[in-house]
N, C-alpha and C positions, 0 to 999 in steps of 0.2 A: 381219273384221279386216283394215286395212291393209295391215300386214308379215305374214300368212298364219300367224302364230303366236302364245300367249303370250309376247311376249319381253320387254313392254314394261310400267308401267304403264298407259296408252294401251291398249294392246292389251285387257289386260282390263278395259279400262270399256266396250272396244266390245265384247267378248263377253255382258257381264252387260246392257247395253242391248240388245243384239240380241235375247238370249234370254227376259230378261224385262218389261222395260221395252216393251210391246206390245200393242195392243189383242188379240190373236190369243190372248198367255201370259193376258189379264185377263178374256176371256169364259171362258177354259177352267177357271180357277179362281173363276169364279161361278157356271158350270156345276158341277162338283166340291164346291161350299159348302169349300171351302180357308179356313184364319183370315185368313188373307193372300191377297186380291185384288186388292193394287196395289203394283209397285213401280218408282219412280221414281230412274233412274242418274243421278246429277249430276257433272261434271267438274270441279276447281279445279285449277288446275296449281299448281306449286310457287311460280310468280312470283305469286301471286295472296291464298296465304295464308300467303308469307316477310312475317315482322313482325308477324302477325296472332296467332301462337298464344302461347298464355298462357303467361308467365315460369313457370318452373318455381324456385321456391326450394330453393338444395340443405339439405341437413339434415347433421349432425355429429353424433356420437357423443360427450355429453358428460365430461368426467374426474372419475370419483371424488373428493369431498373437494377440489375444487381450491382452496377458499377455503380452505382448512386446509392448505393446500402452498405452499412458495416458491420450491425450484428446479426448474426444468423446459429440458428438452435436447431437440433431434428425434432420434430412432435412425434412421424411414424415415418415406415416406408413411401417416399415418394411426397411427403409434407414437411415442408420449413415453416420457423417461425423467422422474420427476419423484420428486422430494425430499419429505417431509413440512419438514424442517431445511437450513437451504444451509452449504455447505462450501465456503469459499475458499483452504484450501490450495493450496501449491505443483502437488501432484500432479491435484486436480480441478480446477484453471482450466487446467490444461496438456491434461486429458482432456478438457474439454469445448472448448476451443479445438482441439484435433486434430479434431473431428468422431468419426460413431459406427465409424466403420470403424478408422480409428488407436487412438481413444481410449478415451470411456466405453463400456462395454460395456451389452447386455442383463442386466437383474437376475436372468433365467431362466436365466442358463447359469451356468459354475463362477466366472466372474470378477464378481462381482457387481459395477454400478458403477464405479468408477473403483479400478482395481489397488493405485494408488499413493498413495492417500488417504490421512492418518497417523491417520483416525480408521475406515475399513474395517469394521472388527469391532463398531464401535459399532452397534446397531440403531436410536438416535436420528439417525445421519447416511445411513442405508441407500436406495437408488434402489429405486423399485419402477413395474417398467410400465405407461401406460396407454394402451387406446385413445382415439383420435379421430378415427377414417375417415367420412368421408361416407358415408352410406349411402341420401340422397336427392334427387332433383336429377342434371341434367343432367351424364353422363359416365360415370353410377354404371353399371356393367356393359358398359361398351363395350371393353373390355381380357378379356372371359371367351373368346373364340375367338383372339384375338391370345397368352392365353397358354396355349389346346391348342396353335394353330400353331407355339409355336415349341418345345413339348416334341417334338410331331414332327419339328421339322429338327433340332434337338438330337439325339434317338431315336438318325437316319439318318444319325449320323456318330459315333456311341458304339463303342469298343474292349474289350477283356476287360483289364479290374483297373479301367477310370473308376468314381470314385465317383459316387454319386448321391445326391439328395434330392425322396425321392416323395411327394407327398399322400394320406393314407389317412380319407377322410371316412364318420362313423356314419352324419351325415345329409347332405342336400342341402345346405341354408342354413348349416348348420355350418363354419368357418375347421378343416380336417381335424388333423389329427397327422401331423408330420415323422417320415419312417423314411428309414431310410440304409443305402444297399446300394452294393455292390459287384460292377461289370459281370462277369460268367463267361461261358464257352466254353460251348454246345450240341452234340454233338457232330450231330445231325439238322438244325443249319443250318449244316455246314460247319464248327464249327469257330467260329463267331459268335455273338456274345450279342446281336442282334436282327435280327428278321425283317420283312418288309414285309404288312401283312393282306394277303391277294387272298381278296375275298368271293367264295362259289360263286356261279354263273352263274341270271341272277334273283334274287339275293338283296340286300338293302337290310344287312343287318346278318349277322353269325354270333354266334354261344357256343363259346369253347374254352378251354380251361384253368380252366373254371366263370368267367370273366371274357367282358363281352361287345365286340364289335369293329367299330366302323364305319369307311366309307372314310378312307382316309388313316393309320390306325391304325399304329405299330408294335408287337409284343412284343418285351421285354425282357426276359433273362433275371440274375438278381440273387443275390446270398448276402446274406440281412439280416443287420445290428448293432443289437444294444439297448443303451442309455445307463443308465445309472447314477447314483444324486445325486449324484458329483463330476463329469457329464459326459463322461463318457469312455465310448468304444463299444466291445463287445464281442462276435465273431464269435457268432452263434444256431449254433442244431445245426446241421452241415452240410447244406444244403439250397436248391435250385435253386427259386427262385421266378420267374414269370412276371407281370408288370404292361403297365398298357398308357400308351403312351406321352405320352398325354392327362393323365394324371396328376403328371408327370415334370415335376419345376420348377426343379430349378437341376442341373447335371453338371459336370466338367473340375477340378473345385477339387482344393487339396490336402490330405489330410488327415494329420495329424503324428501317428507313434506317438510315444506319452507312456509305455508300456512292455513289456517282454517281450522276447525275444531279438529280434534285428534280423536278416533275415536277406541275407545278402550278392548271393545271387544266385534271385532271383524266378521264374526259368524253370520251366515245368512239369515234376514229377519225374516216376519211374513205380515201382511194385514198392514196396519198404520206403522208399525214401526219398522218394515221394510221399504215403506215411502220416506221417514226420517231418516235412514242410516241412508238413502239415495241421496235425499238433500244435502248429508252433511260432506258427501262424496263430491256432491259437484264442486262444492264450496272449496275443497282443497285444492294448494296449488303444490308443483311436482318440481325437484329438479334432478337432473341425469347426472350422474357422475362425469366428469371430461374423461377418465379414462375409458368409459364405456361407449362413450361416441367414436372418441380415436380407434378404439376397436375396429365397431363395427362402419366406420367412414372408410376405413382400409379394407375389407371385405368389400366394399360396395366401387372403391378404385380397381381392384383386381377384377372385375367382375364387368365394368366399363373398357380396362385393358384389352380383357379377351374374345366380346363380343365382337 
């Protein structure tokens, strides 16, 4: 090799021609009766076969019933809001003219549609979502490390009380399920709710907290909330959960209590009134902003895309 190393692709075409592209590698594996007694390293650089490689047509994820539908809104990349019935009231040309972050909402969460519609309640005028992501063709997966990268710079700038919104996937190829936690104290890392991996020495990966951790990794430590069919979140049994930070797709947002006592002053208590200020936590309920779901539900399609 050249440069004295694999550093290149160059470099390893001159290793695989060295070692086997050879009259020396070709008697030895005629000697040997090997299946394979010839093999022949050929070079094309990239100026050679740019313009040559075959179009790649991308592919769409077609919508349900779209002939049977009339109105349709973008929410994000690769999500429509669409109508069976169109509704031109005041309130939904006002919602779909704001866009999905001001205006109409996802049909999944507690505002179905447009809030302010005069006909809402109807099920003849109701939005229901669908996809249309690319899922083949050129692009499709090139955002799946771009979005562990930046759950890890996220991670390592994360405080105790930041919300979060984690991906929790059954399968590989599966778009996961949003869980929403809330950043805690560890008292064994100081006092911080994440840490930085440091893999043992020779080691490529670990196992800790029955979750597995490669370089770059953070843990997170969390108190999950479960949602409710009117959307609203409510603290789970107390309890310190650990994720890893690859999983971590949207943080920082705000989340509005919608009810329960409010409590004035958040600082950590201790003794009885650390049991009260737990109580008055459980008792609150949570709700997510829709623009912060849509976020982080497109992080978690891109990321389905590319596995």
């Amino acid at each position: 090799m050249s440069s004295g190393q694999l550093a290149t692709p160059w470099d390893c075409f001159e290793a695989i021609q060295k070692n086997f592209d050879s009259d020396e590698w070709r008697a030895k594996a005629v000697r040997e009766k090997r299946p394979v007694v010839r093999i022949t390293a050929m070079w094309a650089g990239w100026g050679e076969i740019r313009g040559r490689e075959p179009a790649t047509k991308g592919k769409w994820q077609s919508v349900d019933h779209i002939m049977r539908s009339y109105q349709f809104c973008a929410l994000a990349p690769g999500l429509l809001a669409v109508g069976s019935h169109g509704c031109w009231c005041r309130g939904c040309t006002s919602a779909i003219m704001a866009g999905p972050v001001a205006g109409l909402r996802r049909a999944s969460t507690e505002e179905a549609g447009c809030a302010g519609c005069v006909r809402a309640s109807d099920p003849f005028y109701q939005w229901r979502d669908e996809s249309c992501h690319q899922h083949e063709g050129a692009g499709v997966g090139a955002n799946l490390q771009e979005v562990r990268r930046a759950g890890h710079r996220t991670a390592s700038e994360l405080v105790v009380g930041t919300w979060v919104l984690v991906e929790v996937r059954e399968r590989t190829h599966d778009t996961g399920e949003l869980w929403l936690g809330r950043c805690v104290a560890v008292a064994e890392w100081s006092g911080s709710c994440r840490k930085q991996v440091v893999l043992p020495a020779g080691r490529k990966w670990t196992k800790e907290y029955g979750v597995r951790w490669d370089p770059g990794d953070w843990m997170v430590a969390v108190q999950w909330f479960s949602v409710n069919d009117d959307g609203e979140y409510f603290q789970d049994a107390p309890c310190i959960d650990i994720f890893n930070s690859s999983e971590l797709r949207l943080a920082g947002f705000a989340a509005t209590q919608s009810r329960g006592p409010r409590q004035v002053n958040t600082r950590s208590r201790r003794g009885d009134q650390a049991a009260h200020q737990a109580e008055l936590e459980a008792e609150a309920a949570w709700r997510v902003p829709a623009e912060a779901l849509l976020a982080a539900e497109g992080a978690c399609r891109e990321v389905a895309q590319a596995d």
